[in-house]
GUTORKOL-127616 format. One record per residue (C-alpha): residue number from 1; residue in one letter; x, y, z. Coordinates in nm, 4 decimals, decimal comma. Layout:
BEGIN
+-----+------+----------+----------+----------+
!  nr ! rest !     east !    north !       up !
+-----+------+----------+----------+----------+
! NUM !    A !        X !        Y !        Z !
...
+-----+------+----------+----------+----------+
END
This chain:
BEGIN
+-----+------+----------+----------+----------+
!  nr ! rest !     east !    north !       up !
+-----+------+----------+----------+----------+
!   1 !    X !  14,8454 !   7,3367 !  11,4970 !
!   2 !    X !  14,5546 !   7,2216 !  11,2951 !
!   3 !    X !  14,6961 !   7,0803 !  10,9592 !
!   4 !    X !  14,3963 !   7,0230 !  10,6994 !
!   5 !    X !  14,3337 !   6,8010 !  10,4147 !
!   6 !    X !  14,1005 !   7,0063 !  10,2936 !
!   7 !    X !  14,0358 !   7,3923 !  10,3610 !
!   8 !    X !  13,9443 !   7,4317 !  10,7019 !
!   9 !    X !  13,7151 !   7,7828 !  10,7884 !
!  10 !    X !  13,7088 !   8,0102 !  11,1202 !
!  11 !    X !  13,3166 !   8,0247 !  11,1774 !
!  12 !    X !  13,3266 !   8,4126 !  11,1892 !
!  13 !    X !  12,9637 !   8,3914 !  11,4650 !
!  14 !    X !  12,8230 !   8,0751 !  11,6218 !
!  15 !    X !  12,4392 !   8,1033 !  11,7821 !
!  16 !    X !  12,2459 !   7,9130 !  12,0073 !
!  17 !    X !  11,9271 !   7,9022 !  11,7883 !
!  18 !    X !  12,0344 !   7,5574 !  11,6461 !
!  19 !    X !  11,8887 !   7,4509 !  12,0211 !
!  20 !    X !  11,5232 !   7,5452 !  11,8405 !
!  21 !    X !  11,5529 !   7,3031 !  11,5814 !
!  22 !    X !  11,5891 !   7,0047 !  11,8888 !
!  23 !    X !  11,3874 !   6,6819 !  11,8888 !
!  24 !    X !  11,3495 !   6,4808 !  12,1734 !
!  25 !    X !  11,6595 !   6,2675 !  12,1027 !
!  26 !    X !  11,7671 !   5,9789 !  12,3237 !
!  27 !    X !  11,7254 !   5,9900 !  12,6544 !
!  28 !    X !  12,0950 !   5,9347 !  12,7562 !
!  29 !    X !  12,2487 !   6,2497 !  12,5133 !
!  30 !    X !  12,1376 !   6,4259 !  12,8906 !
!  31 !    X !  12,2688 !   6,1627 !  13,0988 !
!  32 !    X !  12,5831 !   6,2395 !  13,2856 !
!  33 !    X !  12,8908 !   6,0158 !  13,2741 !
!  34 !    X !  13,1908 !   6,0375 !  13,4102 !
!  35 !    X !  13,5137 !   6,0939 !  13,1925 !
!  36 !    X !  13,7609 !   5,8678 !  13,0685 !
!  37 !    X !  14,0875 !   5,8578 !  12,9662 !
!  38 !    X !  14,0690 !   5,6986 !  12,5774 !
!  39 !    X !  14,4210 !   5,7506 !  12,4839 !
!  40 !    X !  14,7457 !   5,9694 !  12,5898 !
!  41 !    X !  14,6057 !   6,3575 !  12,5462 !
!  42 !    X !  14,2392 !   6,2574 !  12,4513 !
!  43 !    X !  13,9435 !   6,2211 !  12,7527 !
!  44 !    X !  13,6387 !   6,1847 !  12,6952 !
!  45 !    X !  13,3832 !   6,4551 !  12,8061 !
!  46 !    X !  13,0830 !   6,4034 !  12,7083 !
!  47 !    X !  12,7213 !   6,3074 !  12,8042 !
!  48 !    X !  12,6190 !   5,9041 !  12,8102 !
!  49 !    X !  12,5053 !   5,9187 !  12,4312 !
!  50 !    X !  12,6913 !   6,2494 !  12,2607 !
!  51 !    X !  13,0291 !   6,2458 !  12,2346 !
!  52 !    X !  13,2333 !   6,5300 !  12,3131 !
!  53 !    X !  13,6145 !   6,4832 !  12,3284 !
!  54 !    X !  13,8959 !   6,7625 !  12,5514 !
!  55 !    X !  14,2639 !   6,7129 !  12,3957 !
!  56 !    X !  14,5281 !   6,8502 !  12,6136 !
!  57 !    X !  14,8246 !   7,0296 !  12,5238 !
!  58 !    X !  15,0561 !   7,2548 !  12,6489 !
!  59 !    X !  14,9312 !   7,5721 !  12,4254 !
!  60 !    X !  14,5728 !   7,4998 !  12,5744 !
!  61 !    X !  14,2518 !   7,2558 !  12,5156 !
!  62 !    X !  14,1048 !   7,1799 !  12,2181 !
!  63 !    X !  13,7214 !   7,0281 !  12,2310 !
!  64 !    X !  13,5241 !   6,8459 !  11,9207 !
!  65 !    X !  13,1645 !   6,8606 !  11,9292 !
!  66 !    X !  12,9486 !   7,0009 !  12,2048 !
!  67 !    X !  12,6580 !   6,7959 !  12,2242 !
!  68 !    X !  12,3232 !   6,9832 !  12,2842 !
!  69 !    X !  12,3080 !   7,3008 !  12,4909 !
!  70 !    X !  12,2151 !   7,1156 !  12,7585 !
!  71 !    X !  12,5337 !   6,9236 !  12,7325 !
!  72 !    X !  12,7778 !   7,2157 !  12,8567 !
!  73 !    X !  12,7024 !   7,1711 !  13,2339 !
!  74 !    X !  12,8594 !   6,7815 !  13,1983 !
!  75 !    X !  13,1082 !   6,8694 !  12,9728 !
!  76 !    X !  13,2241 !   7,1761 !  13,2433 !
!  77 !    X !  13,2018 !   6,9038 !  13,4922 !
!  78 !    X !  13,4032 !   6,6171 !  13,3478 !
!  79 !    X !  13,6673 !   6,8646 !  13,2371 !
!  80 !    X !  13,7217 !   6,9936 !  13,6322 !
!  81 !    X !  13,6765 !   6,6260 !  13,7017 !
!  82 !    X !  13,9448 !   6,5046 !  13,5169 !
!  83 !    X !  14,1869 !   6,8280 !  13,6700 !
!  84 !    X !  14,1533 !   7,0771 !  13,4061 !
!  85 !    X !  14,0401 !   7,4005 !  13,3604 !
!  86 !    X !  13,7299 !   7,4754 !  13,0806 !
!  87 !    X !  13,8759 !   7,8177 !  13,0665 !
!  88 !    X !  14,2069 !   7,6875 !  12,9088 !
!  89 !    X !  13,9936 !   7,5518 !  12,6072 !
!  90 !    X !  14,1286 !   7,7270 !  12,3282 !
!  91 !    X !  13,9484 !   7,5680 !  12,0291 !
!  92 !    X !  13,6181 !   7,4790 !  11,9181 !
!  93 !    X !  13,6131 !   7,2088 !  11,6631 !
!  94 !    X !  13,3494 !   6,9146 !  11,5097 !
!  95 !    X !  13,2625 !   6,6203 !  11,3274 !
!  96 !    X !  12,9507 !   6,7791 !  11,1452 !
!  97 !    X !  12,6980 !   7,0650 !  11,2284 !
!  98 !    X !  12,3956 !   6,8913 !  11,3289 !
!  99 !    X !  12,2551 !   7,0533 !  11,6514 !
! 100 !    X !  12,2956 !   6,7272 !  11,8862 !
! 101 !    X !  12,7123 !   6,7883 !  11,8280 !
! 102 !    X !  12,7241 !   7,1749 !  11,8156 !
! 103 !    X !  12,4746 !   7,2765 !  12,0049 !
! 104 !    X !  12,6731 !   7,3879 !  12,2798 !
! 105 !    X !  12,9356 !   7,5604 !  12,0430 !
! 106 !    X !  12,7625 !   7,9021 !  12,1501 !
! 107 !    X !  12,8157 !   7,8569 !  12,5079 !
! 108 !    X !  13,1137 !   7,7168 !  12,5502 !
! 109 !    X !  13,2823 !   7,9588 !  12,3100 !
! 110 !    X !  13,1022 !   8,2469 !  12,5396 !
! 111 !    X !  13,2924 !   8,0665 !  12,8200 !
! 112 !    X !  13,6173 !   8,0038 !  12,7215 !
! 113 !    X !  13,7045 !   8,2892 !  12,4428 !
! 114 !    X !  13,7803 !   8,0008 !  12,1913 !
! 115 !    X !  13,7938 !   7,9784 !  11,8458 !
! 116 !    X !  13,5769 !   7,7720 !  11,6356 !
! 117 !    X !  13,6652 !   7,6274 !  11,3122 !
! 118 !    X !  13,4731 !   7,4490 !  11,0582 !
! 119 !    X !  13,4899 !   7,2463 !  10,7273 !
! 120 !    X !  13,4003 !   7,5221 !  10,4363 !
! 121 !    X !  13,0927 !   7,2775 !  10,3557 !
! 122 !    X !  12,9078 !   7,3435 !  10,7126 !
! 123 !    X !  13,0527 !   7,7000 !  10,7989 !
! 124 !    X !  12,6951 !   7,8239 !  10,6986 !
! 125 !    X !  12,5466 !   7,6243 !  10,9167 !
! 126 !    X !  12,7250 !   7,6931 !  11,1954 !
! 127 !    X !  12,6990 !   8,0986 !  11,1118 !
! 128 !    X !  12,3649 !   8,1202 !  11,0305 !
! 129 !    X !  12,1992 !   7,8063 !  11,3006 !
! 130 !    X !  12,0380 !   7,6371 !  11,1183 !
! 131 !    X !  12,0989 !   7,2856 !  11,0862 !
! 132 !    X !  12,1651 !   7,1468 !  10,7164 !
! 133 !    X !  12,1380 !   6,8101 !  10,7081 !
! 134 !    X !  14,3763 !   7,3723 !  11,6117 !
! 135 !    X !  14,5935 !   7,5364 !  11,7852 !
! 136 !    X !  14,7474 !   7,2171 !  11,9803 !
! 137 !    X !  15,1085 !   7,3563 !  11,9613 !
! 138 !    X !  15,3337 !   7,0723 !  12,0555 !
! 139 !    X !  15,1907 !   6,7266 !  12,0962 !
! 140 !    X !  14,8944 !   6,8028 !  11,8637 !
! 141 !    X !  14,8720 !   6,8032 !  11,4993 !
! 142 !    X !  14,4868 !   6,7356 !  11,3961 !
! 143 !    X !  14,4691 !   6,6381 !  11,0784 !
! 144 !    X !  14,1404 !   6,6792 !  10,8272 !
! 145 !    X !  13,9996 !   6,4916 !  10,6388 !
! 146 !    X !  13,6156 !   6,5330 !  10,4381 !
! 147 !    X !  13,3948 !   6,2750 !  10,4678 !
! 148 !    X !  13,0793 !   6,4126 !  10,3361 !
! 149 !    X !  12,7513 !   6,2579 !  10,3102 !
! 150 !    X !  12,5399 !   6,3004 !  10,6716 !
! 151 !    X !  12,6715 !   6,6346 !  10,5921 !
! 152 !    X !  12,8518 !   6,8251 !  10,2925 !
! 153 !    X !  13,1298 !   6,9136 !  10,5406 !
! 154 !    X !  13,1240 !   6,5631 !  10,7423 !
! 155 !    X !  13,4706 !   6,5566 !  10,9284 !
! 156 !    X !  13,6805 !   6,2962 !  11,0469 !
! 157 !    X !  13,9771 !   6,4664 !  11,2563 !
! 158 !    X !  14,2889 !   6,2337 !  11,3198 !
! 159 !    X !  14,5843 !   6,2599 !  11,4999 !
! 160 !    X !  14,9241 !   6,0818 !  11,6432 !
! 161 !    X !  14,8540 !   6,0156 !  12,0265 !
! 162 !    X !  15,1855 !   5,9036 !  12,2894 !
! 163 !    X !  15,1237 !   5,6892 !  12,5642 !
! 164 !    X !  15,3547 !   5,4712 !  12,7440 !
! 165 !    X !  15,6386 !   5,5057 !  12,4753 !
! 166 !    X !  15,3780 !   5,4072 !  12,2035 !
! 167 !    X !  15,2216 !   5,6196 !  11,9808 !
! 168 !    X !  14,8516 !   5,5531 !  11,7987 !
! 169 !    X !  14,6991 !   5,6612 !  11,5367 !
! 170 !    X !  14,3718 !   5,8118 !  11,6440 !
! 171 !    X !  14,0239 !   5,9130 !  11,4333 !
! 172 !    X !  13,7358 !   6,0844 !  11,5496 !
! 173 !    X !  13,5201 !   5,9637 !  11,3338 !
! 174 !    X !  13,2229 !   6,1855 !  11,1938 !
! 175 !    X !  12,9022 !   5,9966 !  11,1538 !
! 176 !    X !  12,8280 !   5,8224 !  10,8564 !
! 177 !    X !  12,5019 !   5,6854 !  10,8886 !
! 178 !    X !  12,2261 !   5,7770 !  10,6982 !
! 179 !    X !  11,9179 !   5,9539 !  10,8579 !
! 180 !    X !  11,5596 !   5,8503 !  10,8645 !
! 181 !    X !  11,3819 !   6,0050 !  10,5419 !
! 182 !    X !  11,7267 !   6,0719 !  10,3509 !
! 183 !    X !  11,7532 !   5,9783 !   9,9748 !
! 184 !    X !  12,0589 !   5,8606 !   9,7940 !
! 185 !    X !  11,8553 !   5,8906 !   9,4968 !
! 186 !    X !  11,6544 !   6,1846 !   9,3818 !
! 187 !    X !  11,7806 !   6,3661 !   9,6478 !
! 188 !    X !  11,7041 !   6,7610 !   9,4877 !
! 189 !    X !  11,8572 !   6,8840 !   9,8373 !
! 190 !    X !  12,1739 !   6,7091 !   9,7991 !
! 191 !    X !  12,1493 !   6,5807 !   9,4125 !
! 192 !    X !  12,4996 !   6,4216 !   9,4762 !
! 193 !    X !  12,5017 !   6,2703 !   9,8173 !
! 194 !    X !  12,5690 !   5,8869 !   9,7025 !
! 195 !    X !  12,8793 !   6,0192 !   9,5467 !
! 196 !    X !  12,9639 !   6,1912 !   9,8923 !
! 197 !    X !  12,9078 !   5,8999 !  10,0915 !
! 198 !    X !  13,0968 !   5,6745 !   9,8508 !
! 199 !    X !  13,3758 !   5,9497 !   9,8567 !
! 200 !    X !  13,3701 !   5,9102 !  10,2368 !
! 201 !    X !  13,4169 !   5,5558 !  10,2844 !
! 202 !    X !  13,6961 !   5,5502 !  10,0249 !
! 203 !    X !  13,8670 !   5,8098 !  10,2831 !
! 204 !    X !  13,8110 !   5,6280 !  10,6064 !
! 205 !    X !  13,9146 !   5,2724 !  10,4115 !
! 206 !    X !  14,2477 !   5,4819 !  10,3374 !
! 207 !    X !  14,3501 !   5,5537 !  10,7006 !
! 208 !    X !  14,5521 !   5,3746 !  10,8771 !
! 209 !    X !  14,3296 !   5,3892 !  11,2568 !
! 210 !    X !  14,4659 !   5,2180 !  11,5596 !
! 211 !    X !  14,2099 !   5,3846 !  11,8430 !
! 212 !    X !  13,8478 !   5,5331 !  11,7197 !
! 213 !    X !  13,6005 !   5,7249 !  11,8344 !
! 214 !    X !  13,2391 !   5,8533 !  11,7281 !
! 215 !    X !  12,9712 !   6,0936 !  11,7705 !
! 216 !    X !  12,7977 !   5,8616 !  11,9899 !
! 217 !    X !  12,9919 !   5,6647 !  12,2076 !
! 218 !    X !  12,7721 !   5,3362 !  12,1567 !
! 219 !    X !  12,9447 !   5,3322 !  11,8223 !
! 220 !    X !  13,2191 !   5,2457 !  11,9525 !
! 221 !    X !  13,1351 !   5,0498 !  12,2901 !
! 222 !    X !  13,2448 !   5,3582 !  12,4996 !
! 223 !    X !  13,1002 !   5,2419 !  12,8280 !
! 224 !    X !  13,2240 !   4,8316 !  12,8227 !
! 225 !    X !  13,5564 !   5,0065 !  12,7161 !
! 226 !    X !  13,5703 !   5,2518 !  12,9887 !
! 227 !    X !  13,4659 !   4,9433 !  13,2793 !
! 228 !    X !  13,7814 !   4,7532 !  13,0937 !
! 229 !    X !  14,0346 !   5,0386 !  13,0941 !
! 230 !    X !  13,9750 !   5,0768 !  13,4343 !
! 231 !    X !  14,1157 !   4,7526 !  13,5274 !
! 232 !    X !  14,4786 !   4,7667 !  13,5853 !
! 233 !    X !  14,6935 !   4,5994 !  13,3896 !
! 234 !    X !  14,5022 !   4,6080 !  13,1031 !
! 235 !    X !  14,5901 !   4,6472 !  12,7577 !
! 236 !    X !  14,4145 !   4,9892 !  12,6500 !
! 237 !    X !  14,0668 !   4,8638 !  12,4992 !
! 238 !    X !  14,0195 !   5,1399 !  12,2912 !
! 239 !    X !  14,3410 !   5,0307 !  12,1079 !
! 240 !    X !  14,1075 !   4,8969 !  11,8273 !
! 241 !    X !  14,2413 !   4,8660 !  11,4645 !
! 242 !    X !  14,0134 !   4,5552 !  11,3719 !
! 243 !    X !  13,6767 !   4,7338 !  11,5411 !
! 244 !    X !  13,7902 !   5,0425 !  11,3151 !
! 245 !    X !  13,8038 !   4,8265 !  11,0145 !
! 246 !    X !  13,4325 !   4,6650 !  11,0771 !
! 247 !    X !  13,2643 !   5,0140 !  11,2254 !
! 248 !    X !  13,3465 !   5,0888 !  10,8421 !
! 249 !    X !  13,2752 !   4,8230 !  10,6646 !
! 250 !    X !  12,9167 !   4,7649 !  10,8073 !
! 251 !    X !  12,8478 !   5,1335 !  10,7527 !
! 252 !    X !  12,9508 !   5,1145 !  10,4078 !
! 253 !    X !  12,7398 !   4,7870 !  10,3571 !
! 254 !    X !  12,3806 !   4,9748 !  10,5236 !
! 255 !    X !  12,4838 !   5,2651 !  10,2559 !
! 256 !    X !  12,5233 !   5,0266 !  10,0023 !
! 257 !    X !  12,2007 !   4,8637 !  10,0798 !
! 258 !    X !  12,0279 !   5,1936 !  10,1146 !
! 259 !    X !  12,1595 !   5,2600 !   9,7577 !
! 260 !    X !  12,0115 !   4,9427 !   9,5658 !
! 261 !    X !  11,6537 !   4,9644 !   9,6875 !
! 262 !    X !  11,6555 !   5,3988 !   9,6520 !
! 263 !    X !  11,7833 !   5,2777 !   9,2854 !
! 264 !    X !  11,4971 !   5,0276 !   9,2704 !
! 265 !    X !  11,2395 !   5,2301 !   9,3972 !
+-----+------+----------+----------+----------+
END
């Protein structure tokens, strides 16, 4: 099941016409790579620079964020790579509707029948496509949790992971940086967006995290990780609680320093 902090929405239509509002992005968010395990039920799928995650369970898939469009070809392939079956996806989730993490929502819910589900705060923009800036049954409980700010309805899912008689607490953690151009002061858009951020990092302080993972996987060193894991014998790398605590501390201190000179401005 999908157990929410917060209210949790079905996103009633999702359409492709996010793809319109692309820009040229980094290179490697159309790179292919090839999955990885990151802990128990949880591979990544994704491209070399967006993140998209499969969870396995018995009542079927689950999938957050879709990367571009373009990203559903490498996604399909990493999925049969790794075994599975796209077609057993059976819901659609992500960190935050900007186009470079939902842009292949359309497709892949055209391919798989899933459903798609949405923080309240970005359920417009996910209906409508235009950007605004779970059913796991047993072994999955996603929990969660707002953490507004790079958008209203910013998410960071977490959830209990087993491996190897161990079990992990595990966030995927929605972005929290703060894009080129964006206010914290003055914003009219978003009038109250340095209260959302600060309302964010007080939620990702309060978790308890033992693995992470991002939007991007640089965020979290996906690729060094990945060359690691692969060496047997090895504790899992992504086992992490320490890089956790930094990823949000040195976010926290760019907001903060974002905030004095908007404030001084």
């Amino acid at each position: 099941m999908v157990r929410t902090a917060i209210g949790v929405m079905v996103a009633a239509r999702v359409i492709s016409s996010l793809s319109s509002l692309q820009a040229q992005g980094d290179p490697s968010w159309r790179q292919p790579i090839d999955p990885v395990r990151i802990v128990g039920n949880v591979y990544y799928v994704g491209t070399r620079g967006l993140s998209s995650f499969l969870i396995v369970t018995p009542a079927g898939g689950i999938i957050i964020d879709s990367g571009e469009a373009e990203s559903v070809p490498f996604i399909r392939a990493n999925v049969e790579k790794l075994g599975f079956r796209l077609s057993d996806v059976k819901i659609l989730l992500t960190g935050h509707a900007h186009y470079d993490h939902v842009g292949g929502h359309a497709d892949l819910k055209r391919l798989t029948g899933a459903r798609v589900m949405v923080m309240d705060a970005d359920r417009e923009a996910l209906e409508s496509g235009v950007d605004q800036s779970a059913l796991g049954g047993p072994g999955a409980t996603l929990t969660a949790h707002l953490t507004p700010g790079h958008t209203q309805g910013c998410t960071t899912w977490t959830m209990a992971v087993a491996q190897d008689g161990k079990r992990y607490q595990t966030a995927f953690a929605c972005s929290v940086t703060i894009n080129d151009g964006v206010h914290l002061v003055g914003n009219a858009r978003v009038p109250a967006i340095a209260e959302q951020y600060a309302r964010a990092f007080r939620v990702l302080h309060g978790l308890k995290v033992d693995v992470f993972v991002a939007q991007h996987g640089a965020v979290v060193g996906l690729e060094n990780k990945a060359r690691l894991a692969s060496a047997e014998g090895r504790v899992n790398p992504f086992v992490d609680p320490d890089g956790y605590q930094r990823f949000v501390a040195n976010a926290e201190q760019r907001y903060l320093k974002q905030l004095a000179a908007d404030q001084g401005r």
